[in-house]
C-alpha positions in Angstrom: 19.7 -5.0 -29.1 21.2 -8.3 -30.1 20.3 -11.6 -28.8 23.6 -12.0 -27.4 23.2 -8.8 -25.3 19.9 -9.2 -24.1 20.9 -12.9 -22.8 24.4 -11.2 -21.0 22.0 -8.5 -19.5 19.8 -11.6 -18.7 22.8 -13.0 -16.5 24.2 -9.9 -15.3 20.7 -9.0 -13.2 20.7 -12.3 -11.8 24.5 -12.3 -10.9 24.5 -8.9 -9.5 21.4 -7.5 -8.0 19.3 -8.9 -5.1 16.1 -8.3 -6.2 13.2 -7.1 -3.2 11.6 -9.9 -2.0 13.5 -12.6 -5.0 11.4 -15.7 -5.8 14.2 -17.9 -6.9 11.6 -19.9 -8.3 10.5 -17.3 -11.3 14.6 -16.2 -11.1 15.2 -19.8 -12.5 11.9 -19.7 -15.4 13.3 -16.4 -16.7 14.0 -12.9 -15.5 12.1 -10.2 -17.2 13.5 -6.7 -17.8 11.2 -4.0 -19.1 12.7 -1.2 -21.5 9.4 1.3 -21.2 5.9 2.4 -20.0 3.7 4.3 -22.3 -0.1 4.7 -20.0 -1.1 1.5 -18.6 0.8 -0.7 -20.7 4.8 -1.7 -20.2 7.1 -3.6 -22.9 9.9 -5.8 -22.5 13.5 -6.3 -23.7 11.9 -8.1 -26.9 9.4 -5.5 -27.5 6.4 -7.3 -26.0 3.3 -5.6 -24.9 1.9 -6.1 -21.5 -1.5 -4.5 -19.5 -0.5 -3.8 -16.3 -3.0 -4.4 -13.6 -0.9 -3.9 -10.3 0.6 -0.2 -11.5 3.8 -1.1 -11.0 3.3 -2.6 -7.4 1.0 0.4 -6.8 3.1 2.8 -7.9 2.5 4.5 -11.5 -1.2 5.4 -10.5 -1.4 7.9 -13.4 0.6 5.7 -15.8 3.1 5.6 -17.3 4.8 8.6 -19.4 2.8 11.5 -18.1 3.9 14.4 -20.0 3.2 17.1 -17.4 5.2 15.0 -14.5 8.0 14.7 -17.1 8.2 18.5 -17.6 8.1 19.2 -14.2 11.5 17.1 -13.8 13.0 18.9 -16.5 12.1 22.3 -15.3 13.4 21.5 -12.1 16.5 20.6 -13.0 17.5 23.8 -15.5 17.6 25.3 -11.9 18.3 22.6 -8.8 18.4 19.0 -8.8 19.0 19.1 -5.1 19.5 19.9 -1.5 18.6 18.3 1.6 15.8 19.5 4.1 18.8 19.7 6.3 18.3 21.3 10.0 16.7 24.8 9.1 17.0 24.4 4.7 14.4 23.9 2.6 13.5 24.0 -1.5 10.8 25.5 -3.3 9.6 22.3 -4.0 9.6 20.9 -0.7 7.7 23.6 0.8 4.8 23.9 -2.0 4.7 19.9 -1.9 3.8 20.6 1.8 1.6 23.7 1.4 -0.5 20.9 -0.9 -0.5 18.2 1.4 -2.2 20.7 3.9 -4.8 21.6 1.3 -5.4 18.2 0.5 -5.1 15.4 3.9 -8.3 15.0 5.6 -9.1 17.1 8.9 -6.6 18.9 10.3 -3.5 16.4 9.1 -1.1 19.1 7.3 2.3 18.3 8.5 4.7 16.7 7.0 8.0 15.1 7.5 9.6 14.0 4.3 11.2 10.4 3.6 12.0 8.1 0.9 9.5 5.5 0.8 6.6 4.3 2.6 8.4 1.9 5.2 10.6 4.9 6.6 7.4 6.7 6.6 5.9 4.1 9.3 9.0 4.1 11.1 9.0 7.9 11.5 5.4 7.7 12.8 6.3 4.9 15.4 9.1 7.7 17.0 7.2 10.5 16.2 4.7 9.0 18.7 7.3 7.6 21.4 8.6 11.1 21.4 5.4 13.0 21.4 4.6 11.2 24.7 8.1 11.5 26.3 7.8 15.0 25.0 4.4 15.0 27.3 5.8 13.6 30.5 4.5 10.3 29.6 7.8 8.2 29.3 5.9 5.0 30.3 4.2 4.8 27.0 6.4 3.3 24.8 4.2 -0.2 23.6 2.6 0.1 19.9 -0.8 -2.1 19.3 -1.0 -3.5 15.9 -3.4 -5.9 13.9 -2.1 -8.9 12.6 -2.3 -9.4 8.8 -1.2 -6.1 8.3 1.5 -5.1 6.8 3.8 -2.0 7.9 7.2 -2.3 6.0 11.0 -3.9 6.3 12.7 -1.6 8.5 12.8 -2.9 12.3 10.1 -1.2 13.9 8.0 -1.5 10.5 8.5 -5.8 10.8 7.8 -5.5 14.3 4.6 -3.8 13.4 3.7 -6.2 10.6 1.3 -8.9 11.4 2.7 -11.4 8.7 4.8 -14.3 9.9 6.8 -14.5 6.2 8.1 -10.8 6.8 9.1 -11.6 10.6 10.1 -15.1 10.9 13.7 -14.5 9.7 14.3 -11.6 11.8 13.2 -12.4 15.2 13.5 -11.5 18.1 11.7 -8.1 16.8 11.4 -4.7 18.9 10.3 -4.9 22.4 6.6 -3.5 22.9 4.8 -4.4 19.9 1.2 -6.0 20.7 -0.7 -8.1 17.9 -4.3 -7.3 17.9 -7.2 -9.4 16.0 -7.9 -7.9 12.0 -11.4 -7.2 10.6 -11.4 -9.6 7.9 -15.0 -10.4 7.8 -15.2 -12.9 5.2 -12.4 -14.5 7.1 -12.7 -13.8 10.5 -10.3 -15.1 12.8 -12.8 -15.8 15.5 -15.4 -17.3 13.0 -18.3 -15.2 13.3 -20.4 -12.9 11.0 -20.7 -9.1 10.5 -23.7 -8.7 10.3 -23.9 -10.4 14.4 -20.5 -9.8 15.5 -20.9 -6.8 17.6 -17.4 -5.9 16.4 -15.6 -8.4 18.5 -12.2 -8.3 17.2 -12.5 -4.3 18.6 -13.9 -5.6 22.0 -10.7 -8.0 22.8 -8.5 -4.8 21.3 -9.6 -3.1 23.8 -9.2 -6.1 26.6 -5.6 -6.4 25.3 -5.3 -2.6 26.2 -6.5 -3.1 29.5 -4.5 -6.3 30.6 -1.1 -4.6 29.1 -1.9 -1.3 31.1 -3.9 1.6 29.2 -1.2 4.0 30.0 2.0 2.1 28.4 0.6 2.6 24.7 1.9 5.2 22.6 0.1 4.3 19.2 -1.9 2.0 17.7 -1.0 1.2 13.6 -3.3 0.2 11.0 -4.4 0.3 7.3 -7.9 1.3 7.0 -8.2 -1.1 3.9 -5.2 -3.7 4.8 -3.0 -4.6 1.6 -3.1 -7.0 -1.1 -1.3 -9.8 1.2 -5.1 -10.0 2.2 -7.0 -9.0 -0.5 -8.0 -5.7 0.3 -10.4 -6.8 3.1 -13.3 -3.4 3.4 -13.6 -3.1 7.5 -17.5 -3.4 8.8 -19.8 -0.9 9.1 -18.6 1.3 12.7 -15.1 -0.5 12.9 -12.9 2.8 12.0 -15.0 5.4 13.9 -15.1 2.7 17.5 -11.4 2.6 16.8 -11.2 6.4 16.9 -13.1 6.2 20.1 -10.8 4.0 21.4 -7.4 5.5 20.8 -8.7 8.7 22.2 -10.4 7.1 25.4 -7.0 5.8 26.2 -4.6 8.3 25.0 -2.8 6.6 22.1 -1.8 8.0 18.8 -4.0 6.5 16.0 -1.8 6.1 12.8 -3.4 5.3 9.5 -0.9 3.8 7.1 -2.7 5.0 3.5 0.9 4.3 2.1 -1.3 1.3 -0.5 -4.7 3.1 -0.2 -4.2 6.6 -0.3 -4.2 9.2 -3.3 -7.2 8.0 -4.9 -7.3 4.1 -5.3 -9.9 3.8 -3.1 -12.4 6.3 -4.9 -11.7 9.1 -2.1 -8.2 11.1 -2.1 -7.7 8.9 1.3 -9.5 5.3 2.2 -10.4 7.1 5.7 -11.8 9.5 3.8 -15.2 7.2 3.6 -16.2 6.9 6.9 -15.1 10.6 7.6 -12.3 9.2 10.0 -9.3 11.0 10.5 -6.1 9.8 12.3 -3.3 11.8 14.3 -0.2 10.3 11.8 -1.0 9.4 8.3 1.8 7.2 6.4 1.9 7.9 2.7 4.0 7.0 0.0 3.8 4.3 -3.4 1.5 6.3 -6.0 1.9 9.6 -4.2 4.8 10.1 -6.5 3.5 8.6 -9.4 6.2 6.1 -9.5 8.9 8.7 -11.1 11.2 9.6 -8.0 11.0 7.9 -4.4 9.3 10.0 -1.9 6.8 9.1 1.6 5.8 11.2 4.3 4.8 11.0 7.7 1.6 13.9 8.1 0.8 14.8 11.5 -1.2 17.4 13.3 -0.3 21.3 14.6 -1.2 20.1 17.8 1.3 17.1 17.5 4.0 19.1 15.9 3.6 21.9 18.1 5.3 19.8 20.9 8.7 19.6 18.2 8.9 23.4 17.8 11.2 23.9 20.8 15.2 24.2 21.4 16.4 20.2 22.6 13.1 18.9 21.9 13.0 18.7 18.1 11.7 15.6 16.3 15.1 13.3 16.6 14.5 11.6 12.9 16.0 12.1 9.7 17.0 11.0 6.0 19.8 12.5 3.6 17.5 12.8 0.4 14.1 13.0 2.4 12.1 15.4 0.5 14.5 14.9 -2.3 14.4 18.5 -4.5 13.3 16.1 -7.8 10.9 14.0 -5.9 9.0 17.1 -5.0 8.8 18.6 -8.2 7.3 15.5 -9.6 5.0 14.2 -6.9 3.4 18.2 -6.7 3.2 17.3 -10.9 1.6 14.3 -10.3 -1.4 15.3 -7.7 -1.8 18.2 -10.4 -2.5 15.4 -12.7 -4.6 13.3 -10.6 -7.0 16.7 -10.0 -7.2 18.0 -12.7 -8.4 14.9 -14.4 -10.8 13.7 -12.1 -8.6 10.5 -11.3 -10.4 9.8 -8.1 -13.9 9.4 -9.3 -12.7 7.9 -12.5 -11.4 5.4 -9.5 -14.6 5.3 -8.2 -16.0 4.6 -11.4 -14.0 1.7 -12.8 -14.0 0.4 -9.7 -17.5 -0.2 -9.6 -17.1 -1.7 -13.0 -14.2 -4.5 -12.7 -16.2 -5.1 -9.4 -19.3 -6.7 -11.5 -16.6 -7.8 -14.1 -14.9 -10.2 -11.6 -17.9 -11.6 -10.1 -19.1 -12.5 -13.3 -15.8 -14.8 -13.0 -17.7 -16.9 -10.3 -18.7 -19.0 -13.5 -15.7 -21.0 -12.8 -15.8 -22.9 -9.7 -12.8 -22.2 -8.3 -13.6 -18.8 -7.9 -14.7 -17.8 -4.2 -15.9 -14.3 -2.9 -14.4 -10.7 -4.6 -13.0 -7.9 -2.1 -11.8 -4.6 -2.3 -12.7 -0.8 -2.7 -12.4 1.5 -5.2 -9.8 0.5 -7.8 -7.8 -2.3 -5.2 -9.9 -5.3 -5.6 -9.0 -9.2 -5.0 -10.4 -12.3 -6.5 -10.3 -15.4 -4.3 -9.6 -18.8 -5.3 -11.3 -21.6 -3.4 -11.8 -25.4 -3.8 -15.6 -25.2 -4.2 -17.1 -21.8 -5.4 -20.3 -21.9 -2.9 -18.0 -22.2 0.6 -14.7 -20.6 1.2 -13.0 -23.7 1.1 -9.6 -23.0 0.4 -6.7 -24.9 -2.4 -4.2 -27.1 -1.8 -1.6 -24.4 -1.6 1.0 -27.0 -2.9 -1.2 -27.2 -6.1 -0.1 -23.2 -6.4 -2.9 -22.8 -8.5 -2.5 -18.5 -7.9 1.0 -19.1 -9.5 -0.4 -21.0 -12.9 -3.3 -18.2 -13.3 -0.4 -15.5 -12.6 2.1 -17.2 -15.1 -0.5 -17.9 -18.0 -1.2 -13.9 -17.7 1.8 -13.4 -17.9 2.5 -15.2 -21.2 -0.4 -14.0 -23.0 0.5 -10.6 -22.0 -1.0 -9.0 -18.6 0.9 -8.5 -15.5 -1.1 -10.2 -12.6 -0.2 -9.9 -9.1 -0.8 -13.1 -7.0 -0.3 -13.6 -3.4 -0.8 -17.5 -3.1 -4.5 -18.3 -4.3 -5.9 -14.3 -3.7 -5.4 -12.8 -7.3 -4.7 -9.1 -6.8 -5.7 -5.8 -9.1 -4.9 -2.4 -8.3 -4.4 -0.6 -11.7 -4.1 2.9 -12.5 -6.3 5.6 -11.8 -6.8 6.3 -16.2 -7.5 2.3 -16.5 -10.6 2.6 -19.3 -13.1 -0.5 -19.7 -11.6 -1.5 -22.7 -8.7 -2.0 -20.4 -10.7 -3.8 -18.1 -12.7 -5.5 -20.6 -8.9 -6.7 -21.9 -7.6 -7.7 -18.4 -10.9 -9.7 -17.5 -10.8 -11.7 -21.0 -7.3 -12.6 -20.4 -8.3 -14.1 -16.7 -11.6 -15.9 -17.6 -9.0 -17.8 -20.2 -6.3 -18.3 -17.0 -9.3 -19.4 -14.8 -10.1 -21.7 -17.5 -6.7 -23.1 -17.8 -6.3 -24.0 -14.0 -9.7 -25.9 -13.8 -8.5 -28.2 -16.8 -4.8 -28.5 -16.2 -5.5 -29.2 -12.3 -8.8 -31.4 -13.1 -10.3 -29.0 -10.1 
């Protein structure tokens, strides 16, 4: 490709296409266009070389270019490409995709409702459990608790359920009935006390929000087990999860984990629940369920939940024209084949332990604060003194510099503000990490002397 046509192509993306979530700010530096993925590595228009340590915003967990996933694409189409999961039709597929998902969820979670990405999955979830209490003569319960930090998706009742004021502030008013509970960020906690003396707090005023709104008007309550990288990945405290189970089922709501970033193996278990041997009545999942290759979520559920759906007039009033898309199937079944049968999730667990000890030996450099995260989704955080958590002059957008000299001297980073982000794939080596790690001690480096920190 000429010069002349990569610089029209260039134009053409920024004239044309709305990009999700566009910084006009990195629009304006220069768009980048990647031509193709070979493992954990992606290359550019002009051929350049670059580690990718956020899997394609969580997405590619088994890299890019897996030959089995690939074939499994091609064999499907020498016989369908598709048809929809349509009122009572269904594909071969769809139906083994869901026979695994049963094998595989934690407890009894083993039905599933097939969408196109992770956001639709949380909004099927948040109707599934409206419906599932109407469905139960319990109309009144229509409110859904939620924690703020968290992040849920940009559909309607997804913002509504998202506790971050950038993804509502354009779009409010939101949905009626959405409450905003207190997070478990420890290192960060909200009300300014300590884990270790806390007596889990944040879960007592939950529960007190329960109470004054009226125990019997909530349908679910939402969370991420391990929220996002918004936060850094922030591991709740010993207890948290299992009180929460108590609580849901003392007061009759739905508990709905969304593993959509967490689950198939990031954490170092199939699911992030997985670890403290929780299990919810809705799981959200999508992002690296699919590998990447075709869009696909789901919303898995219970017999006992789905058992109120399996009657004439009462069915499950959702659904999605390619939802459990034939292709999508095909690949995502390929892909969990792939994650198994190399022992992605304990290679997880592994090299998670690993580029744990590798980024606190970062805390060299004084801007460098604490290091959270589980598994293979860990956060670095940047602070104005390395012995407080102190944080940067946001207008300095130090997190931006680190980000953009990665990005120059050839690694992806992932920055949100001034918490530095990793979440790479599940057959990242510790050459790979070695590689990643060298190129960020030379960012940190950078920052200290080009902001005289």
């Amino acid at each position: 490709m000429n010069r002349k046509e990569k610089e029209q192509l260039l134009k053409d993306a920024v004239n044309y296409i709305i990009p999700h979530f566009a910084s006009w700010e990195l629009l304006q530096k220069e768009p980048k266009i990647f031509m193709r993925g070979e493992g954990c590595y992606l290359y550019d228009i002009d051929g350049k070389r670059y580690l990718d340590t956020f899997a394609s915003l969580l997405t590619t967990i088994c890299g890019h270019h897996q030959p089995e996933v690939d074939q499994a694409i091609r064999d499907q189409l020498d016989s369908l490409e598709f048809f929809p999961n349509y009122v009572d039709a269904f594909t071969v597929p769809l139906i083994q995709l869901a026979r695994k998902l049963a094998q595989i969820m934690p407890g009894d979670l083993g039905v599933s409702f097939f969408v196109n990405s992770g956001s639709e999955a949380n909004e099927t979830a948040l109707k599934m459990a409206r419906q599932y209490h109407l469905e139960n003569g319990e109309s009144r319960r229509y409110k859904v608790l939620f924690r703020r930090h968290s992040y849920h998706g940009t559909t309607l009742g997804g913002s509504s359920a998202t506790g971050l004021p950038w993804f509502r502030e354009y779009f409010e008013p939101l949905l009626p009935g959405f409450v905003a509970s207190y997070s478990a960020r420890c290192q960060l906690c909200e009300l300014g006390l300590r884990p270790e003396s806390c007596d889990l707090a944040c879960l007592k005023m939950m529960e007190q929000q329960i109470q004054w709104e009226g125990p019997d008007k909530f349908s679910a309550l939402i969370m991420d087990p391990v929220p996002g990288s918004n936060i850094g990945f922030p591991v709740p405290p010993d207890g948290y999860l299992e009180e929460v189970r108590k609580l849901c089922d003392r007061y009759g709501m739905l508990l709905i984990f969304d593993e959509i970033q967490t689950g198939f193996g990031k954490t170092g278990k199939m699911f992030a629940c997985e670890h403290w041997d929780v299990v919810p009545d809705i799981m959200s999942i999508g992002k690296g369920f699919t590998g990447g290759y075709i869009p696909l979520g789901a919303t898995v559920t219970t017999p006992k939940i789905y058992k109120v759906f399996q009657r004439a007039g009462h069915e499950l009033r959702s659904g999605s024209t390619y939802g459990g898309h034939t292709l999508a199937c095909a690949a995502t079944l390929a892909n969990i084949e792939v994650i198994e049968r190399g022992g992605l999730v304990e290679n997880a667990r592994r090299r998670g332990e690993y580029l744990w000890k590798k980024l606190e030996e970062l805390g060299r450099h004084k801007i460098v604060g604490h290091v959270s995260g589980i598994g293979l989704l860990q956060a670095l955080f940047l602070v104005a003194e390395n012995s407080k958590h102190t944080p940067l002059d946001p207008n300095l957008k130090v997190g931006n510099f680190i980000r953009d000299y990665c990005y120059r001297n050839g690694m992806i980073m992932r920055n949100n503000g001034d918490i530095l982000v990793m979440a790479p794939a599940l057959i990242i080596t510790e050459e790979q990490i070695d590689e990643a790690m060298g190129i960020l001690d030379k960012a940190l480096a950078a920052a200290v002397k080009h902001f005289k920190l």
